[in-house]
C-alpha positions in Angstrom: 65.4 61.6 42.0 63.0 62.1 38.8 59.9 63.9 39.8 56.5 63.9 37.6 56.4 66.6 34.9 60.2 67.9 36.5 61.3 70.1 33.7 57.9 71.9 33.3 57.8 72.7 36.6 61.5 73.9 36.5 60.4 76.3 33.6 57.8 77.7 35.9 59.5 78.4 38.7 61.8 79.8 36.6 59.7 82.2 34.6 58.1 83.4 37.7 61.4 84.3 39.4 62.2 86.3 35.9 59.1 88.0 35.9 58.9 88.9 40.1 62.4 89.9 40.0 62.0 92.1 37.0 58.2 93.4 37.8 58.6 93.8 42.1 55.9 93.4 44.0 52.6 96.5 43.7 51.2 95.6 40.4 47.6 94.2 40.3 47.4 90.2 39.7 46.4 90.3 35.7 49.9 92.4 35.0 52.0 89.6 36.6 49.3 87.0 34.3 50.2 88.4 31.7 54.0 88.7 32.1 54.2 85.0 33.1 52.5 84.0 30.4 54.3 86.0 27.8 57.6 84.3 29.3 56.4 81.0 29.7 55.7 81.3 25.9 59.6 82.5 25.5 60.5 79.4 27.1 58.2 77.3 24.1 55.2 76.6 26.2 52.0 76.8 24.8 50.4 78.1 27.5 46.4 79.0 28.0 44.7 81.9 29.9 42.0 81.9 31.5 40.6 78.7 29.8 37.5 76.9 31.0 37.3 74.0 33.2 34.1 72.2 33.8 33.8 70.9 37.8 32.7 66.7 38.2 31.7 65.0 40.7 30.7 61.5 41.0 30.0 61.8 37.2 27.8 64.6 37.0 28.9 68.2 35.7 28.5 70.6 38.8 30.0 73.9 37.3 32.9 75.4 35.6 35.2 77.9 36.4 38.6 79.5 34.7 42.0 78.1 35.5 44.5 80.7 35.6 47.1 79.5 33.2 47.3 75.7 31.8 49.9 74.4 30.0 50.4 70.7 28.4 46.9 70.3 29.6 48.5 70.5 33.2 46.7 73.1 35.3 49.4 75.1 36.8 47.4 77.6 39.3 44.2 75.7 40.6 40.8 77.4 40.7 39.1 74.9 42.4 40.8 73.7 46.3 
């Protein structure tokens, strides 16, 4: 079964079982940012940090806040639930 945006999602998962396995567990959240960006970028994503998204509703602009990292234009780590 083919799944919407499969292989980006493989290269995730795989880039964050790189970096957790390599890193552990103790480090504060910006170091593992950081590391999982730098290897998404080793696997050819252009991947953003902490890049702006602007809130809608019903039309209207209601705020902004920063995605964590964003890649294809595909938000991989919601800000917003």
């Amino acid at each position: 079964m083919e799944f919407k945006h499969q292989e980006l999602t493989e290269k995730v998962i795989k880039a964050f079982h790189v970096v957790y396995n390599t890193l552990g567990y103790g480090f504060l959240e910006k170091v593992y940012e950081n590391a999982f960006v730098h290897e998404l970028g080793k696997m050819q994503l252009d991947v953003k940090q902490q890049e702006r998204v602007d809130v809608r509703y019903d039309g209207i602009l209601c705020g902004c806040c920063r995605g964590e990292s964003c890649s294809r234009g595909i938000e991989i780590e919601q800000a917003v639930d």
